[in-house]
C-alpha positions as a printed Julia matrix, in Angstrom:
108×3 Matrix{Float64}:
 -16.37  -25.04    0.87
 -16.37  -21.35    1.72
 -13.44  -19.23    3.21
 -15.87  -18.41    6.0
 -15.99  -22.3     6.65
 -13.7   -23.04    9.24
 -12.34  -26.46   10.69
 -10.72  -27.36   14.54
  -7.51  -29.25   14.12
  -5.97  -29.68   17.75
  -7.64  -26.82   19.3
  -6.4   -24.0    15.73
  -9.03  -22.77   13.33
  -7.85  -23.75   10.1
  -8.52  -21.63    7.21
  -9.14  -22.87    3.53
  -5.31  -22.02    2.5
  -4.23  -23.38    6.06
  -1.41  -26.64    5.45
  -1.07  -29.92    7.75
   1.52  -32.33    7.83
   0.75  -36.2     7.18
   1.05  -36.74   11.6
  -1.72  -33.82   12.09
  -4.23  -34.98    9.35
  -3.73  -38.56   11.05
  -4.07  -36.65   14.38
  -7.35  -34.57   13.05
  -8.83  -37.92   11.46
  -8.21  -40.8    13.78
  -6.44  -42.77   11.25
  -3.26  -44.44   10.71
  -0.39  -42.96    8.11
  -1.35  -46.22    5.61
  -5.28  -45.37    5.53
  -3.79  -41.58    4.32
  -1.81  -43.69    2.03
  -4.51  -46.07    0.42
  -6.75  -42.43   -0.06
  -3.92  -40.91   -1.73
  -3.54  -44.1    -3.96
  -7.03  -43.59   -4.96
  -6.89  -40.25   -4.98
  -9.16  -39.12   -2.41
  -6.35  -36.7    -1.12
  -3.28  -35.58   -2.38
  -0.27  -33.89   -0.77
   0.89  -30.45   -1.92
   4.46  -31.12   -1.7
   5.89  -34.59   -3.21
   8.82  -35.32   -1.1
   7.6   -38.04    2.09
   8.72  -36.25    4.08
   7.91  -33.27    3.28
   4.0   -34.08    2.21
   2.1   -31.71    3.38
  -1.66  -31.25    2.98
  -4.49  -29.16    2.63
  -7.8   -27.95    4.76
  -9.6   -29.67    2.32
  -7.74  -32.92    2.59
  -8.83  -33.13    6.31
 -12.49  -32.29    5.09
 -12.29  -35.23    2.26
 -10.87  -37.65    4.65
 -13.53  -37.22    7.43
 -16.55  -37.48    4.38
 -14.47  -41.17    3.15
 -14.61  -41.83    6.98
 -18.48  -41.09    7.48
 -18.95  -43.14    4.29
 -17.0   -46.16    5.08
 -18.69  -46.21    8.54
 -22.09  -45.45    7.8
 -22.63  -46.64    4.3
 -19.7   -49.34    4.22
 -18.25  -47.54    0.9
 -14.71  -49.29   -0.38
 -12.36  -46.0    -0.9
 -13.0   -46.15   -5.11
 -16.92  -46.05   -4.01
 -15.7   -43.03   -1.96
 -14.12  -41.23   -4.43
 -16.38  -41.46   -7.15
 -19.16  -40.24   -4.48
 -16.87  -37.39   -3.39
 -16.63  -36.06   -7.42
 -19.91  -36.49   -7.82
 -20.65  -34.33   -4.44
 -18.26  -31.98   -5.22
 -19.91  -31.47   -9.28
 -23.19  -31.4    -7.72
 -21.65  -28.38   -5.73
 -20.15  -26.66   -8.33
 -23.33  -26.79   -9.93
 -25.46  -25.37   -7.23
 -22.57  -22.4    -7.55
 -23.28  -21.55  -10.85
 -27.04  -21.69  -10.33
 -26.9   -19.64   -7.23
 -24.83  -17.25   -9.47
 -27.29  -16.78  -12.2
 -30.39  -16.72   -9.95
 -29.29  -15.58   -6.58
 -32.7   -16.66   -5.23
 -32.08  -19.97   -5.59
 -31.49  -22.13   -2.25
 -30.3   -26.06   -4.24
C-alpha cells in the first residue's frame, strides 16, 4: 500500500501511520473482538502495543482484516488459508516494487 492510499474508518481518512483501537477495527470490519483474536492467533494482524488493553492497531491491520473477510466469504478460506494467501500477495507485491524500480515502464 501507498501513503497516497487512503482508508474511511467512521467517517476519518486514515493514513498509513494512522492507529485504531481493537473497538474501531471491530467497528471498521463488522466483526466481533474474538474473530480479531483468532487473526491475531494466526497472525493475520498484530497489535502495536501488547498490553489488552492497550492493543492498538495499524491502517494496515484494517486493510488485512477486510482481504481475510473477502476471502472467507467469497472463496470460503479457513484463516491459515488466509494468511498464507495474504504473504504470498503481499511477496508478489514487493516484487512488482522492485521490478517497477528497475524498469519504471513496467505495469505487473
Amino acid at each position: 500500500m501507498t501513503k497516497v492510499e487512503n482508508d474511511v474508518l467512521s467517517g476519518k481518512i486514515l493514513e498509513e501511520d494512522s492507529e485504531v483501537t481493537l473497538a474501531q477495527l471491530c467497528e471498521a470490519c463488522a466483526v466481533r473482538a474474538e474473530a480479531i483474536e483468532a487473526m491475531m492467533e494466526e497472525g493475520i494482524v498484530a497489535p502495536t502495543d501488547v498490553g489488552v488493553s492497550k492493543w492498538r492497531f495499524t491502517r494496515s491491520s484494517v486493510v488485512r482484516v477486510r482481504t481475510v473477510l473477502r476471502m472467507q466469504r467469497d472463496l470460503n478460506v479457513n484463516l491459515a488459508g488466509a494468511a498464507l494467501a495474504l504473504d504470498l500477495l503481499e511477496r508478489i507485491e514487493a516484487l512488482q516494487a522492485r521490478l517497477r524500480a528497475f524498469d519504471p515502464g513496467h505495469r505487473g
